[in-house]
ZADO-1210 file (C-alpha; in nm, 4 decimals, padded with zeros to 6 digits):
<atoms>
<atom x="00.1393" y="00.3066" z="-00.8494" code="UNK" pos="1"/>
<atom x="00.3747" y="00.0697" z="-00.7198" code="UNK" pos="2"/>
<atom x="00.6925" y="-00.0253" z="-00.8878" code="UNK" pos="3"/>
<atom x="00.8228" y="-00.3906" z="-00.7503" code="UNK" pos="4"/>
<atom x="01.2386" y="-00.2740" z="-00.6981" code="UNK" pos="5"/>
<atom x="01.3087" y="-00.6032" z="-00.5149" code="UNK" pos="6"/>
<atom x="01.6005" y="-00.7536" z="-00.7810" code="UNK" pos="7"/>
<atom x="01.8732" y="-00.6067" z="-00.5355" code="UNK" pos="8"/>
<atom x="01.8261" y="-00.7694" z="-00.2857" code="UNK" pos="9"/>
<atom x="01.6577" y="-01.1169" z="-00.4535" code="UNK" pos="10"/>
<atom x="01.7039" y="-01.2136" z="-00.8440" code="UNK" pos="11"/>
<atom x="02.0301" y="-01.2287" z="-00.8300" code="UNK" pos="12"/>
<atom x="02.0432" y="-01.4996" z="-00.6507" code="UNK" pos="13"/>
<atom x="02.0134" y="-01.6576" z="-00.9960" code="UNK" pos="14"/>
<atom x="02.3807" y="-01.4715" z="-01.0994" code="UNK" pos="15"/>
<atom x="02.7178" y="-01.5796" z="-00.9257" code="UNK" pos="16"/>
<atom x="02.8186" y="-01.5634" z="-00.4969" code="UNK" pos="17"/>
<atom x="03.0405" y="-01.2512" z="-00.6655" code="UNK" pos="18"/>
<atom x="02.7431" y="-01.1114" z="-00.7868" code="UNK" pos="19"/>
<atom x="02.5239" y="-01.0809" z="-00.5025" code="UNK" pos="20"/>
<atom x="02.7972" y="-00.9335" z="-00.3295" code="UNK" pos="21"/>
<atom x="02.7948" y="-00.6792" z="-00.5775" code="UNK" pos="22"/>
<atom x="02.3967" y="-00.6660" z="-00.5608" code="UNK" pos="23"/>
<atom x="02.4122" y="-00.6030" z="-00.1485" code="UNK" pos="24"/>
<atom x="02.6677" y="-00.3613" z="-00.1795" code="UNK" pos="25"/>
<atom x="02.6181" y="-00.1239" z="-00.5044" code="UNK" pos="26"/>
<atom x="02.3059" y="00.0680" z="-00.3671" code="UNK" pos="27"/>
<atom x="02.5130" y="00.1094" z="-00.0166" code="UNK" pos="28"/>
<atom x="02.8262" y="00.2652" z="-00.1971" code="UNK" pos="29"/>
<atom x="02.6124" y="00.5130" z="-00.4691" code="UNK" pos="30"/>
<atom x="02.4135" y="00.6256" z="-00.0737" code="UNK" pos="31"/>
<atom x="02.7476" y="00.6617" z="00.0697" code="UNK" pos="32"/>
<atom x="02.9039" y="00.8263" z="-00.1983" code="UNK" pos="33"/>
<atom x="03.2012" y="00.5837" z="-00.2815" code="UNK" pos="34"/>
<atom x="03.3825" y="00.6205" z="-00.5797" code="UNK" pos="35"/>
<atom x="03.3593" y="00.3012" z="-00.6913" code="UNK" pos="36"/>
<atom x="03.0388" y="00.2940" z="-00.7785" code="UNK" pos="37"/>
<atom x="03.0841" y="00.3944" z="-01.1621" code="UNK" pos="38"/>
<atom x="03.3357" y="00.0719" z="-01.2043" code="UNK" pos="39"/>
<atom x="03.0275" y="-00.1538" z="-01.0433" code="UNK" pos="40"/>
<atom x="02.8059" y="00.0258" z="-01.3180" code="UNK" pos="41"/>
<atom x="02.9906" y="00.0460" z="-01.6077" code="UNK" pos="42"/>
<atom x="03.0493" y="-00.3547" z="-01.4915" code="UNK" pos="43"/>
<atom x="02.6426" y="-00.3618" z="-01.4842" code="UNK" pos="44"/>
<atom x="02.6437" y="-00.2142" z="-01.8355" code="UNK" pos="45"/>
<atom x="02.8503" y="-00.4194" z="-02.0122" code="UNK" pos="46"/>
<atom x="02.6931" y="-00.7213" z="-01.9237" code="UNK" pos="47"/>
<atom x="02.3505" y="-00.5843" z="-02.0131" code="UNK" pos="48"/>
<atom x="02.4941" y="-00.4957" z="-02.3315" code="UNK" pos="49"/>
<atom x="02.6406" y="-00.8617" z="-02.3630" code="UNK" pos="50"/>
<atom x="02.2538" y="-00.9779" z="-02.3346" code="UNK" pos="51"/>
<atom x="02.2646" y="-01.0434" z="-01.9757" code="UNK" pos="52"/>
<atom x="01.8814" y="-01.0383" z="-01.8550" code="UNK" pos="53"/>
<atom x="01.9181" y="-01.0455" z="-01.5107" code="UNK" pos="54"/>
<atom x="02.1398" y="-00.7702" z="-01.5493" code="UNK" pos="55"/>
<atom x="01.9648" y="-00.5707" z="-01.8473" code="UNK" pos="56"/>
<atom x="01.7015" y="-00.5687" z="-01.5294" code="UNK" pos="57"/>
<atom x="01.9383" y="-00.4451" z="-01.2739" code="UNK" pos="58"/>
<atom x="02.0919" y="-00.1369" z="-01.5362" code="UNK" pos="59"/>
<atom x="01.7206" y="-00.0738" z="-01.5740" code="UNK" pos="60"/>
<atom x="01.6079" y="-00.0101" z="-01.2164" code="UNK" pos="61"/>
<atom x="01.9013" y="00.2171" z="-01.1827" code="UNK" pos="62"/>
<atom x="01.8199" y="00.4368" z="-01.4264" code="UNK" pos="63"/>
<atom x="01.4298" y="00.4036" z="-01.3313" code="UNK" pos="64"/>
<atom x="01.5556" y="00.5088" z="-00.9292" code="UNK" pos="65"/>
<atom x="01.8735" y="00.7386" z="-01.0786" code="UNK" pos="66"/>
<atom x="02.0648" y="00.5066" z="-00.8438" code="UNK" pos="67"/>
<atom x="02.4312" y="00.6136" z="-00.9326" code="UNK" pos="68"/>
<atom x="02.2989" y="00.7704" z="-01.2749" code="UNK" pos="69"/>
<atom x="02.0929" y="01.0254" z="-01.3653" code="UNK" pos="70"/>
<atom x="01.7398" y="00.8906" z="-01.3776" code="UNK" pos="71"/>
<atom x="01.6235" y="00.8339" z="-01.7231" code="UNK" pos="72"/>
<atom x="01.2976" y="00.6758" z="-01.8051" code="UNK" pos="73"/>
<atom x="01.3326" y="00.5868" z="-02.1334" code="UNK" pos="74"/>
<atom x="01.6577" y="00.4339" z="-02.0638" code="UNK" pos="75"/>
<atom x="01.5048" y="00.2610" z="-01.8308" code="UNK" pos="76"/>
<atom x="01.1920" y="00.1234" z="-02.0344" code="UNK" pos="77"/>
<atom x="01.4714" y="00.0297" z="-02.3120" code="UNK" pos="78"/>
<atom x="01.6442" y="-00.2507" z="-02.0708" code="UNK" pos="79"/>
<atom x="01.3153" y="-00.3315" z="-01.8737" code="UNK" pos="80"/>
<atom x="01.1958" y="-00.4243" z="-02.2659" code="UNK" pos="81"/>
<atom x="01.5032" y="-00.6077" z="-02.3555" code="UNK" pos="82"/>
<atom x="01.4861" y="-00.8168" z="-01.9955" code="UNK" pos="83"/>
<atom x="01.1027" y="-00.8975" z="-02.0529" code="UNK" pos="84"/>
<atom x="01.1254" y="-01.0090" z="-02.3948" code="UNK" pos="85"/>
<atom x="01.4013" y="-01.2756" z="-02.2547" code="UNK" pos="86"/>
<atom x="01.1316" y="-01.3896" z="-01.9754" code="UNK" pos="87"/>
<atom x="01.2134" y="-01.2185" z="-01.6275" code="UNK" pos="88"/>
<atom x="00.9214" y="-01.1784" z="-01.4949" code="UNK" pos="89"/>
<atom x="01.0322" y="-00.8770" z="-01.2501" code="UNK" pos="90"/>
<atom x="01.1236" y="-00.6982" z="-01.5613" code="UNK" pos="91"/>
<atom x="00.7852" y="-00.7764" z="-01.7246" code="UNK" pos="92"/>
<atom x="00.5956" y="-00.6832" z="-01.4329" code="UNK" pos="93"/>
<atom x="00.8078" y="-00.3266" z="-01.4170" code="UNK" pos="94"/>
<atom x="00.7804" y="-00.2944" z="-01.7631" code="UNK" pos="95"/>
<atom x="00.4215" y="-00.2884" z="-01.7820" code="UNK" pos="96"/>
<atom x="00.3711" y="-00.0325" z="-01.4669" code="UNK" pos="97"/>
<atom x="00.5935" y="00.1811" z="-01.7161" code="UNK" pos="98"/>
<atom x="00.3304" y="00.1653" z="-01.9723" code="UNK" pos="99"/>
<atom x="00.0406" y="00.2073" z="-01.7045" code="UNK" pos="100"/>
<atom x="00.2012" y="00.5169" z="-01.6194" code="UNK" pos="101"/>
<atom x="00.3132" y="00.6508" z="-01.9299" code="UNK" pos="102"/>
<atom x="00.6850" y="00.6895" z="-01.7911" code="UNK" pos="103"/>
<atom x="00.9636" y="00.6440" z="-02.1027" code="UNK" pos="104"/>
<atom x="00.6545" y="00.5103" z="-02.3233" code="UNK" pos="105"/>
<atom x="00.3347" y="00.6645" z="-02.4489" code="UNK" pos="106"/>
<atom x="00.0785" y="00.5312" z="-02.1297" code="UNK" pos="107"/>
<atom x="-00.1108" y="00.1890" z="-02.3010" code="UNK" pos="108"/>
<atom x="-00.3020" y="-00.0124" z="-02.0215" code="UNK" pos="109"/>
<atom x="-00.3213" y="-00.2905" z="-02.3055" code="UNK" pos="110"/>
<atom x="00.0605" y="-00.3268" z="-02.3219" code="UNK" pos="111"/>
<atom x="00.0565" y="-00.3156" z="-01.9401" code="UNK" pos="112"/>
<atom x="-00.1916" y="-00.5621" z="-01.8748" code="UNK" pos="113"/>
<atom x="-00.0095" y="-00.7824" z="-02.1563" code="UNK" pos="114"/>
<atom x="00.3121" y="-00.7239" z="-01.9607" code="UNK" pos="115"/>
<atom x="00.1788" y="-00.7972" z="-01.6131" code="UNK" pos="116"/>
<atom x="00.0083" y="-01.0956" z="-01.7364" code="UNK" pos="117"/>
<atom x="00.3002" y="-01.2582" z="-01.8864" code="UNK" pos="118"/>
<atom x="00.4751" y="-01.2092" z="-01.5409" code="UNK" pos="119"/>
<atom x="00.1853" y="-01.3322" z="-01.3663" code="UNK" pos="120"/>
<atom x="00.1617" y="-01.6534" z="-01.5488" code="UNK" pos="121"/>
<atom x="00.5474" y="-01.7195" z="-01.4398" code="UNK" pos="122"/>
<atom x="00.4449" y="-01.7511" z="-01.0876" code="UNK" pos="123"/>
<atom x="00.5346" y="-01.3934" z="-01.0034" code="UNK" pos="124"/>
<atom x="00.3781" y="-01.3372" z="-00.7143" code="UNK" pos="125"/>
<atom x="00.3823" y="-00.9164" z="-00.7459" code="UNK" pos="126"/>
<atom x="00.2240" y="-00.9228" z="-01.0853" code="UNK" pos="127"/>
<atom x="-00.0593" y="-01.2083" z="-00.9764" code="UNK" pos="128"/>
<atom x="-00.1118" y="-00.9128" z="-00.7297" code="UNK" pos="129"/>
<atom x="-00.1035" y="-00.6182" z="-00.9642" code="UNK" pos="130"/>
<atom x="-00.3197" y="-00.8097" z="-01.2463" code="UNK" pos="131"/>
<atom x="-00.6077" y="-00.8648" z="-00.9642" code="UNK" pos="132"/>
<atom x="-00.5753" y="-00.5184" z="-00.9121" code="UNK" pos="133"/>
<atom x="-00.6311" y="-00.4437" z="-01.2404" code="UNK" pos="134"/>
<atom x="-00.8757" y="-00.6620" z="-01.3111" code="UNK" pos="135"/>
<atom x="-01.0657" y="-00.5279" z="-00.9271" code="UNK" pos="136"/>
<atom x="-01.0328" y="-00.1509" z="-01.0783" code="UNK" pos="137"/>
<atom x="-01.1270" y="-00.2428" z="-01.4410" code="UNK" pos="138"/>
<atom x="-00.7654" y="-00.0661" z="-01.5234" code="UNK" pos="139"/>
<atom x="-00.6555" y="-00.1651" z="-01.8571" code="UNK" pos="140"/>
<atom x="-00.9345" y="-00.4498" z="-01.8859" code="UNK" pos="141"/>
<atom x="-01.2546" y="-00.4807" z="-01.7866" code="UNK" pos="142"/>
<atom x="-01.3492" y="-00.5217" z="-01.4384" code="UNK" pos="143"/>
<atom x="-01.3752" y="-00.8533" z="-01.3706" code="UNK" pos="144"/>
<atom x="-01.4296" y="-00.9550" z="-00.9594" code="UNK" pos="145"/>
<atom x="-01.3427" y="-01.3180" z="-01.0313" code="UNK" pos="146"/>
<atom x="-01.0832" y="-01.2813" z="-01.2192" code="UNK" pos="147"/>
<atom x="-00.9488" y="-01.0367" z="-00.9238" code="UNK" pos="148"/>
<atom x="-01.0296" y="-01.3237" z="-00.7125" code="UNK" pos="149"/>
<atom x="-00.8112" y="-01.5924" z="-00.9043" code="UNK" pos="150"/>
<atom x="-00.4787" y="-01.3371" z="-00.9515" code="UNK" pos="151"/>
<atom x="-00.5696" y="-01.2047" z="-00.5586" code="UNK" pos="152"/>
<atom x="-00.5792" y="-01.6166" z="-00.4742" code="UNK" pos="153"/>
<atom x="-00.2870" y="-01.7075" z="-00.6423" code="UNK" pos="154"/>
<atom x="-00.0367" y="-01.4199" z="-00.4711" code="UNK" pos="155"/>
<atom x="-00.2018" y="-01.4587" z="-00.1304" code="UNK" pos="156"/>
<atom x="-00.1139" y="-01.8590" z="-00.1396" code="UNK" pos="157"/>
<atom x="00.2366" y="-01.7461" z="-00.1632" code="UNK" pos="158"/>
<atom x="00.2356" y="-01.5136" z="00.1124" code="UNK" pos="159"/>
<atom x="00.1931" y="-01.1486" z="-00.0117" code="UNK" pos="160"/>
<atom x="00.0528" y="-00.9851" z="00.2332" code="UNK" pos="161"/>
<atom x="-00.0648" y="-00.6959" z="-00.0203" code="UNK" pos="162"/>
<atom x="-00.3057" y="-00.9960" z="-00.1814" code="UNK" pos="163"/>
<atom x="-00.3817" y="-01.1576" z="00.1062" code="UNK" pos="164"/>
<atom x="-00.5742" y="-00.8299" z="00.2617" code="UNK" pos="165"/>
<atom x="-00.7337" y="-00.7358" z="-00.0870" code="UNK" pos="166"/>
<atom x="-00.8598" y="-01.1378" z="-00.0858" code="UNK" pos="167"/>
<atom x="-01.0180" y="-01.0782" z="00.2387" code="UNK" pos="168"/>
<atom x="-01.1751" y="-00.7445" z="00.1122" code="UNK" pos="169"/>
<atom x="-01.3250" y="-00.9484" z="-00.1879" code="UNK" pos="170"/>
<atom x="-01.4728" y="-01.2004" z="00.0709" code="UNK" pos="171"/>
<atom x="-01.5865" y="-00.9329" z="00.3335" code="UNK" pos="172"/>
<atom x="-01.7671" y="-00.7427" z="00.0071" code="UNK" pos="173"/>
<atom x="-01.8781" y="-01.0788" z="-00.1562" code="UNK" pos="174"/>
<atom x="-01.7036" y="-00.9256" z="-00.4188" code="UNK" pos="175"/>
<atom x="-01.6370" y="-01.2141" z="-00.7670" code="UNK" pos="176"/>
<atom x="-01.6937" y="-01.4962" z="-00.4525" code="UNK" pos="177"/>
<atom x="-01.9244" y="-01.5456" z="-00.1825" code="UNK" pos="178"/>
<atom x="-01.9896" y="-01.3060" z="00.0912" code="UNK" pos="179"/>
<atom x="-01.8121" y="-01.5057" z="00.3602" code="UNK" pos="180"/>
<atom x="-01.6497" y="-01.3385" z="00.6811" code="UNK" pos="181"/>
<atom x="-01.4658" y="-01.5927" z="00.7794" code="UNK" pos="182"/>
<atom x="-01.2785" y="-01.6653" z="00.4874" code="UNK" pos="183"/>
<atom x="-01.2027" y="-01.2409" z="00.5247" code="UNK" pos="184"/>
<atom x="-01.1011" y="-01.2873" z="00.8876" code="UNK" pos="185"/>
<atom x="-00.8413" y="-01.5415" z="00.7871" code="UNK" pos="186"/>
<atom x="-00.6729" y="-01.3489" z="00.5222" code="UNK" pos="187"/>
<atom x="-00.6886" y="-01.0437" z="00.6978" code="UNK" pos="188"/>
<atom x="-00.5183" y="-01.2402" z="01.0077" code="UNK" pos="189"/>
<atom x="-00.2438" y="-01.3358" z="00.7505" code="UNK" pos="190"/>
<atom x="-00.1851" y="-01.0206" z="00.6118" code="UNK" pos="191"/>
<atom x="-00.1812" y="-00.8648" z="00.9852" code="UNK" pos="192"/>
<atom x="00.1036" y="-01.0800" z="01.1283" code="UNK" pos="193"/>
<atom x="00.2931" y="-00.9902" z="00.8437" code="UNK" pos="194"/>
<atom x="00.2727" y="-00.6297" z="00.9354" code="UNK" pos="195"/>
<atom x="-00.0101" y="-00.4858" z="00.6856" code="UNK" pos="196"/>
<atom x="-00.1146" y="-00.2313" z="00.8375" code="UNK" pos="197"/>
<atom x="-00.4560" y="-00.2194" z="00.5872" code="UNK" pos="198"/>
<atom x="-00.4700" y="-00.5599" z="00.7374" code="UNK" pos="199"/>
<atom x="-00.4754" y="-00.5022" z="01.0461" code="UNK" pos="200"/>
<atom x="-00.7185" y="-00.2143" z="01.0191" code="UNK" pos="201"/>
<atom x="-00.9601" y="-00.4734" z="00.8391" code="UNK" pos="202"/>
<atom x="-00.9125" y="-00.7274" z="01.1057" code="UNK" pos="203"/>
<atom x="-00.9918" y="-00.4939" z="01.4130" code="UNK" pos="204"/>
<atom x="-01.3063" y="-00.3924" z="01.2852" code="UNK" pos="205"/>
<atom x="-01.4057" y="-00.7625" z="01.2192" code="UNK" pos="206"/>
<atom x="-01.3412" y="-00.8027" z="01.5616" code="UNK" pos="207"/>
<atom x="-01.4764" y="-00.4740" z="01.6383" code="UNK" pos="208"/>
<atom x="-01.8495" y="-00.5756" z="01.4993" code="UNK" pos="209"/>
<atom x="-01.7990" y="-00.9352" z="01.5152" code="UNK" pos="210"/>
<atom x="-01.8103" y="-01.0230" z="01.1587" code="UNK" pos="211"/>
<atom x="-01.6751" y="-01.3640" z="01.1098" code="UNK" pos="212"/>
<atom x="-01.5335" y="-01.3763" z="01.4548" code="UNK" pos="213"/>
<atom x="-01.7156" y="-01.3357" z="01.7900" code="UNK" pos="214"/>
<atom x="-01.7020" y="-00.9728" z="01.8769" code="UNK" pos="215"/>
<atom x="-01.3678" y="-00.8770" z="02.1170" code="UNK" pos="216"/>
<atom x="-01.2989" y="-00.4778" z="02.1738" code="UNK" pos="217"/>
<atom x="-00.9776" y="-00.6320" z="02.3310" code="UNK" pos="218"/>
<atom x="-00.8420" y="-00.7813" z="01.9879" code="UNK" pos="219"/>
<atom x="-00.9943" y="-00.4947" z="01.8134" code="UNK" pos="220"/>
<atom x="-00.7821" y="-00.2357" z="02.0081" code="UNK" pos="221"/>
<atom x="-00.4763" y="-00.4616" z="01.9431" code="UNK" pos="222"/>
<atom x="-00.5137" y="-00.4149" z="01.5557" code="UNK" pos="223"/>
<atom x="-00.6295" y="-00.0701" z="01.5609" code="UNK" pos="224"/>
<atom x="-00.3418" y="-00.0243" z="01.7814" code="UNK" pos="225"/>
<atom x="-00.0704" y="-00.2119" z="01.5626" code="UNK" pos="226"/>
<atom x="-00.2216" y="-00.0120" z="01.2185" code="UNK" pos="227"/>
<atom x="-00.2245" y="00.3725" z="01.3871" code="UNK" pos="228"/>
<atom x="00.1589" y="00.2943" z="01.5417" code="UNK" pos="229"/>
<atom x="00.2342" y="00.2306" z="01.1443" code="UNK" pos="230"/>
<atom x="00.0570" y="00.5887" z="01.0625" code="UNK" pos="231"/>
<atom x="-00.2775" y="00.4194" z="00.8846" code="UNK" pos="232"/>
<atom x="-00.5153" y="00.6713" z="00.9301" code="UNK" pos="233"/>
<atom x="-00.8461" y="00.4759" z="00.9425" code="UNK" pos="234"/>
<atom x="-00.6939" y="00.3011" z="01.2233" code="UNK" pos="235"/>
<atom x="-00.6224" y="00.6441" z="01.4252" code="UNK" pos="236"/>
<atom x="-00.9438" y="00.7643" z="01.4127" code="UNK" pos="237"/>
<atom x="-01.0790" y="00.3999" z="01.5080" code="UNK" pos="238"/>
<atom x="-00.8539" y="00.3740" z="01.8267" code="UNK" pos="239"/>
<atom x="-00.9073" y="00.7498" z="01.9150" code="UNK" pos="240"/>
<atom x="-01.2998" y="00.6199" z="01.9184" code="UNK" pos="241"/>
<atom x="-01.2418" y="00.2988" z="02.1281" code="UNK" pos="242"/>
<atom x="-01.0269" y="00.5139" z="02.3734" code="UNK" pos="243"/>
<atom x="-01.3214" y="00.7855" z="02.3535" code="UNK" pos="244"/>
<atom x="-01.5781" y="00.4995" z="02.4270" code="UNK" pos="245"/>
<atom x="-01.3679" y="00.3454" z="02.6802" code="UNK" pos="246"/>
<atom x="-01.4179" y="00.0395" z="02.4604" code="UNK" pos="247"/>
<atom x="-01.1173" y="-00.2526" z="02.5108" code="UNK" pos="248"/>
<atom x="-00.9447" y="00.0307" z="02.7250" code="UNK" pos="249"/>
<atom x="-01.0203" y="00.2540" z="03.0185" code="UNK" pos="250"/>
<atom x="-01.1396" y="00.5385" z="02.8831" code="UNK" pos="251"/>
<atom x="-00.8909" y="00.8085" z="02.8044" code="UNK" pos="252"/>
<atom x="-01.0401" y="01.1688" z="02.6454" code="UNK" pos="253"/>
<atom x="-00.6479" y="01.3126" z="02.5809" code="UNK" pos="254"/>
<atom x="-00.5761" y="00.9818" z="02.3856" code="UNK" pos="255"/>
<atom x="-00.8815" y="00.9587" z="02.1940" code="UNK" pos="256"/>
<atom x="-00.7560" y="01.3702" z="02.1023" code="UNK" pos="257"/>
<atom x="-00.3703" y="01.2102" z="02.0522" code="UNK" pos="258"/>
<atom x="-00.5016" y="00.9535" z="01.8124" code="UNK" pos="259"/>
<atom x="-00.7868" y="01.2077" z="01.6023" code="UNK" pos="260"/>
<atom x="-00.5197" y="01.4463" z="01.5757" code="UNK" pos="261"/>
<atom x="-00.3050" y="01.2226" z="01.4300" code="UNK" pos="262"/>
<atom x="-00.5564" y="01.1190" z="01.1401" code="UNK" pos="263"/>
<atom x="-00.6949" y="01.4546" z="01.1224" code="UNK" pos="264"/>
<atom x="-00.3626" y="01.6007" z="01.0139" code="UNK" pos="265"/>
<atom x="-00.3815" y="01.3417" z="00.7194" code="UNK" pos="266"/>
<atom x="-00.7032" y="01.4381" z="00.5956" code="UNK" pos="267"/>
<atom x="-00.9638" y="01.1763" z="00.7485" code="UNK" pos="268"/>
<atom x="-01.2712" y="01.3429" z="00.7369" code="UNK" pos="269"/>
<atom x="-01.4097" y="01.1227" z="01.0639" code="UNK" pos="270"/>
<atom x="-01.0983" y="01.2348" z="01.2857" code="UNK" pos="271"/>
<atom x="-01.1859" y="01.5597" z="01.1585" code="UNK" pos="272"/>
<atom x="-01.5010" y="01.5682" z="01.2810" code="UNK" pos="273"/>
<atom x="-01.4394" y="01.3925" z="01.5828" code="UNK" pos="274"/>
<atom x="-01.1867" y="01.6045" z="01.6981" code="UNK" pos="275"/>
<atom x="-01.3880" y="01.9217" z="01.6463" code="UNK" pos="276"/>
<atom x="-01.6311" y="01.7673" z="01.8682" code="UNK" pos="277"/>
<atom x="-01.3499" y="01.7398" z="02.1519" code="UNK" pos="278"/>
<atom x="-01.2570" y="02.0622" z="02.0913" code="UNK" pos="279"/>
<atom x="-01.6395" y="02.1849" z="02.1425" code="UNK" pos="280"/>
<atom x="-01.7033" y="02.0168" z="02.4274" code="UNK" pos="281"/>
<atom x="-01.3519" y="02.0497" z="02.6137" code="UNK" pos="282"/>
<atom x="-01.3301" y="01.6427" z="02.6279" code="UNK" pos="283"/>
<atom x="-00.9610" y="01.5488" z="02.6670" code="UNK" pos="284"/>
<atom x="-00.9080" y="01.9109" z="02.6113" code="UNK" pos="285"/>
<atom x="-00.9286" y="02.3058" z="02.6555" code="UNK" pos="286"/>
<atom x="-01.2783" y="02.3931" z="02.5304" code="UNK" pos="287"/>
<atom x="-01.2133" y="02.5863" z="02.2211" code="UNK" pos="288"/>
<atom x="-01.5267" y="02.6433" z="02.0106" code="UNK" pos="289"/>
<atom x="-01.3548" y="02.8430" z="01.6936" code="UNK" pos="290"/>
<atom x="-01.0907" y="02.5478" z="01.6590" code="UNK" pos="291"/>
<atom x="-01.4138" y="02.3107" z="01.6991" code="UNK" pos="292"/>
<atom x="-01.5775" y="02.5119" z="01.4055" code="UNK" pos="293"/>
<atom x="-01.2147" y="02.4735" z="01.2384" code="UNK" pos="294"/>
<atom x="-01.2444" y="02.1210" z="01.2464" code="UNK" pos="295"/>
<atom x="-01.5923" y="02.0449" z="01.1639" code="UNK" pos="296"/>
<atom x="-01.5380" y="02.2900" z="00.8727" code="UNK" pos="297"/>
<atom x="-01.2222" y="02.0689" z="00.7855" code="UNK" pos="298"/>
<atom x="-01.4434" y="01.7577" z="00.7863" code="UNK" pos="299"/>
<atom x="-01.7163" y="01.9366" z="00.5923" code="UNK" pos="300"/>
<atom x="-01.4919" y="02.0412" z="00.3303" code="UNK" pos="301"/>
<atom x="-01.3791" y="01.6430" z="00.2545" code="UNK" pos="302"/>
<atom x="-01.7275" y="01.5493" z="00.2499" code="UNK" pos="303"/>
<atom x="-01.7761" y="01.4615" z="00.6106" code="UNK" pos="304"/>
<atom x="-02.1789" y="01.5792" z="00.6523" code="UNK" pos="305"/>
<atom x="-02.2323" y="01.6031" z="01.0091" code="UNK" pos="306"/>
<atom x="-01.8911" y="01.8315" z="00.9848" code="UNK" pos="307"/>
<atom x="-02.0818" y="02.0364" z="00.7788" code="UNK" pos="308"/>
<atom x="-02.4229" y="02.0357" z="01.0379" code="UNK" pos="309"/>
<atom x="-02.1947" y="02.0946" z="01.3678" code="UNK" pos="310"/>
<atom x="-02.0207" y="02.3658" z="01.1548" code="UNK" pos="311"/>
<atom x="-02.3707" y="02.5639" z="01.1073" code="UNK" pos="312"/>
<atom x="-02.5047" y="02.4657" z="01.5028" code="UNK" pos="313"/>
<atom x="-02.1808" y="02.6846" z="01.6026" code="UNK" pos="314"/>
<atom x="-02.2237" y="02.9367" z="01.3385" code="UNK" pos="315"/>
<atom x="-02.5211" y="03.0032" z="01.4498" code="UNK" pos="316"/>
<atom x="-02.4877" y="03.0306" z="01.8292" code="UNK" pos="317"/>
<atom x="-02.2656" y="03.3452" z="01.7535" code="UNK" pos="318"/>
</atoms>
């Protein structure tokens, strides 16, 4: 579950030039262990006691993080409450993932939903986000595609790149729209040159099969590449392939085994598998048939069935 901390370093912006001083620097001096942090909080209490919003929010993500304070969640879902009732929409948002997740409040995906939506409807573009995700899941409501679509539609419009991939996964899946790969490629292209690394995992394999795009190893390698560099397994085990294949790239055997490794160690089932077979058949590296059964077994065990059928083959060669 996500929780949206971005007041720090953006709503107060609404407060005074003093204030966002304060903002940029509070966090630094609680990391750094300066002194001065209690006069900054007991400053940050005092106005949310005054009825301050912006800064009920502010006390509240403290005690949510235990930034300066011992973390407290029920303090926390106190001034998240007292902020959302008076309308900021980042404590709305945060105040519903509370209930979601039961933290400071007994868990009620109603009140969360309610919460989410009422940021949502502000313009918010985090809670358009996490109320298509709700509504994607059936979390708290009942699934609903289009409505995922609509929330999904209006966060991606304002550039979240978190949206923007899931609206491309609704169009790739023809999920609560039309199936329609081009309109996936394009969000998926947005969300990738913002970084996403889901993104740009979703955009090399359009490439990759030529969904919605004529079919380019070349660009599909580049987004592979740019996901598994940011540690997103799927991608690994994709670029290992392309670099097993020699497919976009000369073909390379010990980076195919760098990249499965990589995903392997994280639990993808394919790497897991893959990598077994390198080990079997000494590709890229030193044959090793009990760390090939190791692997395959590994890939078995998370569901992976031709782990489980190589596994047998060199059980039964014994």
């Amino acid at each position: 579950m996500k929780k949206f901390k971005t007041l720090l370093a953006t709503a107060l912006l609404a407060a005074s030039t003093s204030t966002l001083v304060y903002a940029n620097s509070a966090e630094q001096q609680f990391q750094q262990g300066n002194g001065e942090f209690k006069d900054h909080f007991d400053s940050v209490k005092l106005e949310a006691e005054a009825g301050n919003a912006i800064f009920q929010t502010l006390l509240a993500e403290f005690y949510f993080y235990g930034d300066g304070v011992k973390q407290d969640y029920q303090q926390a879902f106190k001034w998240f409450e007292k902020a959302a009732e008076q309308g900021v929409a980042e404590a709305q948002l945060n105040l519903g993932e509370m209930y979601f997740g039961g933290e400071g409040v007994k868990q009620d995906y109603h009140q969360a939903v309610k919460w989410s939506q009422k940021a949502a409807e502000q313009g918010y573009p985090f809670a358009q986000y996490n109320l298509g995700v709700r509504y994607h899941k059936g979390q708290g409501v009942k699934q609903d595609y289009h409505q995922a679509v609509k929330w999904y539609q209006k966060a991606a419009e304002q550039g979240l790149a978190w949206a923007q991939n899931n609206l491309g996964v609704m169009y790739e899946n023809g999920q609560g729209v039309k199936q329609d790969y081009h309109q996936a490629v394009k969000w998926y292209q947005k969300a990738a040159e913002q970084g996403d690394a889901k993104a740009q995992n979703n955009l090399g394999v359009m490439y990759y099969n030529g969904y919605g795009v004529k079919q380019d190893y070349h660009q599909a390698f580049k987004w592979y590449q740019k996901a598994a560099e940011q540690g997103y397994a799927d991608a690994q085990s994709h670029l290992g392939l392309m670099y097993a294949k020699g497919e976009g790239i000369k073909q390379d055997y010990h980076q195919a085994f760098k990249w499965y490794q990589k995903a392997a160690e994280q639990g993808d089932a394919y790497a897991q598998a893959l990598l077994g077979a390198l080990y079997e058949y000494g590709s890229g590296v030193r044959q090793d048939k009990t760390k090939a059964k190791y692997y395959y077994g590994l890939a078995c065990d998370n569901g992976m069935q031709i782990g489980c059928d190589y596994y047998r083959k060199l059980n039964s060669e014994r």
